[in-house]
Structures are given as structure tokens and as C-alpha cells.
C-alpha positions in Angstrom: 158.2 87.4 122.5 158.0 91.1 124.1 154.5 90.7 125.4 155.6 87.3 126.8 158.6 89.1 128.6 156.4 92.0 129.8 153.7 89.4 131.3 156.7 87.7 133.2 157.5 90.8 134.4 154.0 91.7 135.5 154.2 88.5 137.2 157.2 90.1 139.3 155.4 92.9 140.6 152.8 90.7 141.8 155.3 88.6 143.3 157.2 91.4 144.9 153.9 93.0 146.2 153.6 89.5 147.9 156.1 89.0 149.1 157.3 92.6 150.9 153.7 93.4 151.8 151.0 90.6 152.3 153.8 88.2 154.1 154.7 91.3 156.0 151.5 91.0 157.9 150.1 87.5 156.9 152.3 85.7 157.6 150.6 82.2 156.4 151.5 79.0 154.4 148.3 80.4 152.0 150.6 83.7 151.2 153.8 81.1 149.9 151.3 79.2 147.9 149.9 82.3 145.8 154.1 83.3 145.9 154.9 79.5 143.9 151.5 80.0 141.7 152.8 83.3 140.5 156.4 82.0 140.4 155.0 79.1 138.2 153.4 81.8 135.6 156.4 83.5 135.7 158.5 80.9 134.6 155.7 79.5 132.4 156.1 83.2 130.3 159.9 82.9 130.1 159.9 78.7 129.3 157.5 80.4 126.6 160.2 82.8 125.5 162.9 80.7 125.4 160.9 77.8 123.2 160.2 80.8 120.7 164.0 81.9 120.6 164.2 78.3 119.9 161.9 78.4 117.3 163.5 81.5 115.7 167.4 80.2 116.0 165.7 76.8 114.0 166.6 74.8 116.8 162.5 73.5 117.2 160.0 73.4 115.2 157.1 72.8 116.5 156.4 73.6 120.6 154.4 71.5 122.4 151.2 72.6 124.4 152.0 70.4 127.6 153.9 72.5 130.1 156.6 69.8 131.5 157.3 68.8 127.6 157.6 72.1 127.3 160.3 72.6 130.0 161.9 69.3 128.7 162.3 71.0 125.6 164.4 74.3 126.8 166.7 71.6 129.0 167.2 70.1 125.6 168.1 73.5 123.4 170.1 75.7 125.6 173.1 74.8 127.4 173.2 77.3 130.0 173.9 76.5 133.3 171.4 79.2 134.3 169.0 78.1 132.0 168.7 74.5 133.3 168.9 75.7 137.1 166.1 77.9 136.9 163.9 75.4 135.0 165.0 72.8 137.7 163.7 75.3 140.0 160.6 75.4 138.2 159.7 72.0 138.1 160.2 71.9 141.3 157.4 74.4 142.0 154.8 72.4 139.7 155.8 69.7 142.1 155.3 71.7 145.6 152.2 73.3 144.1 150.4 70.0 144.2 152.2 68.2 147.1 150.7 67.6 150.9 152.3 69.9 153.0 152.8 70.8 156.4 152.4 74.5 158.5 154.6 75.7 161.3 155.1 78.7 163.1 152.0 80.4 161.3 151.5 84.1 162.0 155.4 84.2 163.1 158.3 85.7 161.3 159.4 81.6 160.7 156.1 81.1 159.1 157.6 77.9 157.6 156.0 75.0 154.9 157.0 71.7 155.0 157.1 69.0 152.5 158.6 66.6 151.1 159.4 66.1 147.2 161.0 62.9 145.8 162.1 61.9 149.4 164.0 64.9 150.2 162.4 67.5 152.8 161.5 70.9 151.0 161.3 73.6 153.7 159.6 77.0 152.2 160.3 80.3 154.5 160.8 83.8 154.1 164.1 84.0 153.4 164.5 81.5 150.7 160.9 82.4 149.1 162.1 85.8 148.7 165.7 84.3 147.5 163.9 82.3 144.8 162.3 85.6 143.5 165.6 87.3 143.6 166.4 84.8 141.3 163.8 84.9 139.2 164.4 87.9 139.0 167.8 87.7 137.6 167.1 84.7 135.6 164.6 87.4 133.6 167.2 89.7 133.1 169.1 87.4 131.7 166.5 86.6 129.0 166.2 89.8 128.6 169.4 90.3 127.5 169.8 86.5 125.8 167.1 88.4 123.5 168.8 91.3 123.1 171.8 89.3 121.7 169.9 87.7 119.3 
């Protein structure tokens, strides 16, 4: 469950690098989609953590190998309203990853992607990718210490 944590949190520091360096003078579309791939492993790591919790409280038995079941599976055992925002947010990654999307302003500070996601416009900039990190960030922590409890 540690290593799991730790790879999460190696995830982070990619993320951060990303984010507060490469954007800072790339400033393309391709830099947001390596930002949501790394968020997606990071979240992949914690789903992971949570499913063994799970597991440990008696909760699950088994885990699945298929990533969305997997997901399903944490909205199903934990109650947390953090919990299930974070895994919406998730999702929602896995969804952008593989949509059609659109650039605008590339090389600016509103370096912006577009698309849309189960008819609603999904707008990625600066400001809310590094938001989303900021609360991944937390949303680790907070495992962190869910752990820590147990």
C-alpha cells in the first residue's frame, strides 16, 4: 500500500515539474495531455490504494483488473464526499485522454484545449490544470492520512 502511495507521489513531482516548468515555456495542448496522462497514473495508484484499504477493512474481496470497474468499486465502498469527487474527476480524465479536441491560443499564456465530453464543453488551461493538481494533491494527503487512521 506504501509503495503504491510513494508511486502516486512520484507521479506528483512529475506533474509539478510539468506543470511549473515545461508549460512555463511550452506552452502547448501536447504539455496538458502528458499533465492528464500523469494525472490518470496518479489516480490509478491511489484508486489502487483505496481498493486495498477496501480489501483490508473486508469490505471487497476480490479487485478487479479493469480500471473503470475498478473506480466503480471505490464509489461503491467509501462514502466520502472527497472520495467520489476526485474519482469523478478521474474518470473524467480517462474520458479527455481519448476525446477529439481542439487548440487555441497555442504558445500564449491562454494556451487553452477544448472539448467536449458527454455534451458539455470541457475547457483545459493553465489555471484549472494546475487547480486539478492542487487537488490531487490534497486528495493524496488525504489518503495519506485515511491510512494512517486505519
Amino acid at each position: 500500500m506504501n509503495e503504491l502511495l510513494e508511486n502516486a507521489k512520484e507521479e506528483l513531482k512529475r506533474i509539478d515539474h510539468l506543470i511549473y516548468v515545461t508549460l512555463k515555456y511550452t506552452r502547448t495542448v501536447d504539455v496538458f495531455l502528458s499533465i492528464i496522462e500523469r494525472m490518470i497514473n496518479a489516480y490509478e495508484f491511489i484508486v489502487d490504494v483505496l481498493l486495498e484499504l477496501a480489501v483490508k477493512e473486508g469490505k471487497v474481496i476480490e479487485t478487479p483488473d479493469i480500471p473503470l470497474a475498478k473506480a466503480q468499486l471505490v464509489l461503491d465502498n467509501f462514502e466520502s464526499a472527497k472520495i467520489k469527487e476526485n474519482i469523478e474527476k478521474y474518470l473524467l480524465f480517462r474520458k479527455l485522454r481519448r476525446a477529439h479536441y481542439e487548440k487555441r491560443n497555442e504558445f500564449r499564456r491562454h494556451v487553452t484545449m477544448s472539448s467536449i465530453i458527454d455534451g458539455k464543453l470541457i475547457e483545459i488551461n493553465i489555471d484549472n490544470i494546475t487547480e486539478d493538481y492542487h487537488n490531487l494533491q490534497n486528495f493524496i494527503e488525504f489518503v495519506q492520512k485515511l491510512i494512517e487512521e486505519k
